[in-house]
N, C-alpha and C positions, 0 to 999 in steps of 0.2 A: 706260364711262369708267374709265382706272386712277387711281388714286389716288395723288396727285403730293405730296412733302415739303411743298414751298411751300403749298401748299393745307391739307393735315393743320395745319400750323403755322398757320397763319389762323383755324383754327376750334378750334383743339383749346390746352391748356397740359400739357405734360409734365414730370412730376417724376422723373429718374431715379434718385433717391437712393429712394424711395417708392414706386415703379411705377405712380403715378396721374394719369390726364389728367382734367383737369378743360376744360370749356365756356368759350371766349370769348365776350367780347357781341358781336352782331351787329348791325352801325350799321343804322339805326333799325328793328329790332326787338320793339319797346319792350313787349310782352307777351312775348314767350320771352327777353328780357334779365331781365325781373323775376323767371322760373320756373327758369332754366337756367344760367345766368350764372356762372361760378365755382364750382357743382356738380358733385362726380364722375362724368365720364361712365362710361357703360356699365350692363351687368347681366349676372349671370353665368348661363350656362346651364347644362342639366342634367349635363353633364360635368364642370362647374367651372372652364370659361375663361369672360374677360371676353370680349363683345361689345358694338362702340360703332357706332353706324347713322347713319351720316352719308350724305346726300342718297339716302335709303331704299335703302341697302345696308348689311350688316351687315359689321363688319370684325372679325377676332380681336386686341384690342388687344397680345398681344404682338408679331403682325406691325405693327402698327401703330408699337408705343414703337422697334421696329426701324428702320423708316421715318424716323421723328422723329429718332433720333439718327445715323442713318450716310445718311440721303440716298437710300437706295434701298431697294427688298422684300429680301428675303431670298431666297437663291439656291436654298437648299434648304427645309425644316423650323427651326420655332424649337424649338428643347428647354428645357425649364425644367430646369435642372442641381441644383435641389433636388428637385424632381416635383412641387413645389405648384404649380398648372395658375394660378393666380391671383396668382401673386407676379412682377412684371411687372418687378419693379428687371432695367436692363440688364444690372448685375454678375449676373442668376443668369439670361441669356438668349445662345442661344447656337446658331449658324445650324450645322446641320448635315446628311448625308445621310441618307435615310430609314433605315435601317438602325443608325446610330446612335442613333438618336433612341429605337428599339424596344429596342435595348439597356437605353435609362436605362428603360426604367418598370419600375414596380412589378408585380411577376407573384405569381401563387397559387404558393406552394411544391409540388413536384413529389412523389415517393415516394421519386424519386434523390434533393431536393436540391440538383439539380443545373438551371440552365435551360436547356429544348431538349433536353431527355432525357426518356423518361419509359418508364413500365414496360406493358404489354399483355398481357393472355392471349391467344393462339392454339390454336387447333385441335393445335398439339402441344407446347403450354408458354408457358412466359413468353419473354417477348422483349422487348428494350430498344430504344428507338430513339432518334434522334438528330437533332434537327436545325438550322440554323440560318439565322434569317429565316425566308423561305420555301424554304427546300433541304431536302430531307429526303435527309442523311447515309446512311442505311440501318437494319438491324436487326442487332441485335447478341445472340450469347447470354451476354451478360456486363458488367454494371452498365459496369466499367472499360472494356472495351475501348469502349462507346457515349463514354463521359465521354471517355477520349483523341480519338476523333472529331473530337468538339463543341470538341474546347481545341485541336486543327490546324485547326479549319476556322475559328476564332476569330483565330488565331495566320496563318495565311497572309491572310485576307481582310487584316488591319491591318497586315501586313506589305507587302503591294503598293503603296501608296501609297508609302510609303518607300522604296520601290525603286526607284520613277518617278521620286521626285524626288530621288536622287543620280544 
């Protein structure tokens, strides 16, 4: 069964200012009214997003506050546009394509400095490679020319949309 706004709003109270839903009572209930009632739903897992389980299915409350406030899932990915995987305010949620979404996180710093670049020994030297998303741009014998790469292939991907839509 998917899980419809009407319904989420039945059971659930969302604070968008806050990012927290809190449990409705549920007419006559009367033991999981007195334990659950106006308690913060959810628990976060080991990743550090909320999960709320409503009729023994687990849902990621950000797709969830999504639901609650526009009427339908999310088209693509939710991104948390600070990274805090827990911060549910709509102002920091924000429907986008996978590819974006991998953009925003937080990555291990490289040896370039650069992300989607990184440095390798081979069998007859260093070598730079380059990639982006999952594309792998090629090898490069030269920090810069990998790093020009990485910044056209950055520069045309977010280019094309804009092109489509003039």
């Amino acid at each position: 069964m998917t899980i419809t706004a009407e319904y989420l709003r039945s059971r659930l109270d969302y604070d968008p200012e806050a990012g927290i839903f809190r449990w409705k009572p549920v007419p006559g209930a009367i033991k999981w009214n007195a334990m659950r009632s106006g308690n913060i739903a959810g628990s976060k897992n080991g990743k550090g997003y909320i999960y709320i389980t409503l009729d023994g299915r687990a849902y990621r409350a950000h797709r969830l506050a999504w639901l609650y406030v526009f009427g339908q899932m999310p088209k693509f990915e939710i991104d948390h546009i600070d990274r805090c995987r827990d911060n549910n305010r709509i102002s920091n949620l924000q429907d986008v394509q996978s590819l974006v979404n991998v953009l925003n996180r937080t990555v291990a710093p490289s040896a370039s400095g650069i992300d989607g670049v990184r440095r390798r020994q081979s069998k007859t030297g260093a070598k730079w490679y380059a990639k982006f998303g999952n594309k792998h741009l090629g090898s490069f014998d030269t920090l810069d020319a990998a790093i020009a790469a990485r910044k056209s292939a950055v520069e045309s991907y977010f280019a094309a949309p804009l092109e489509a839509a003039s």
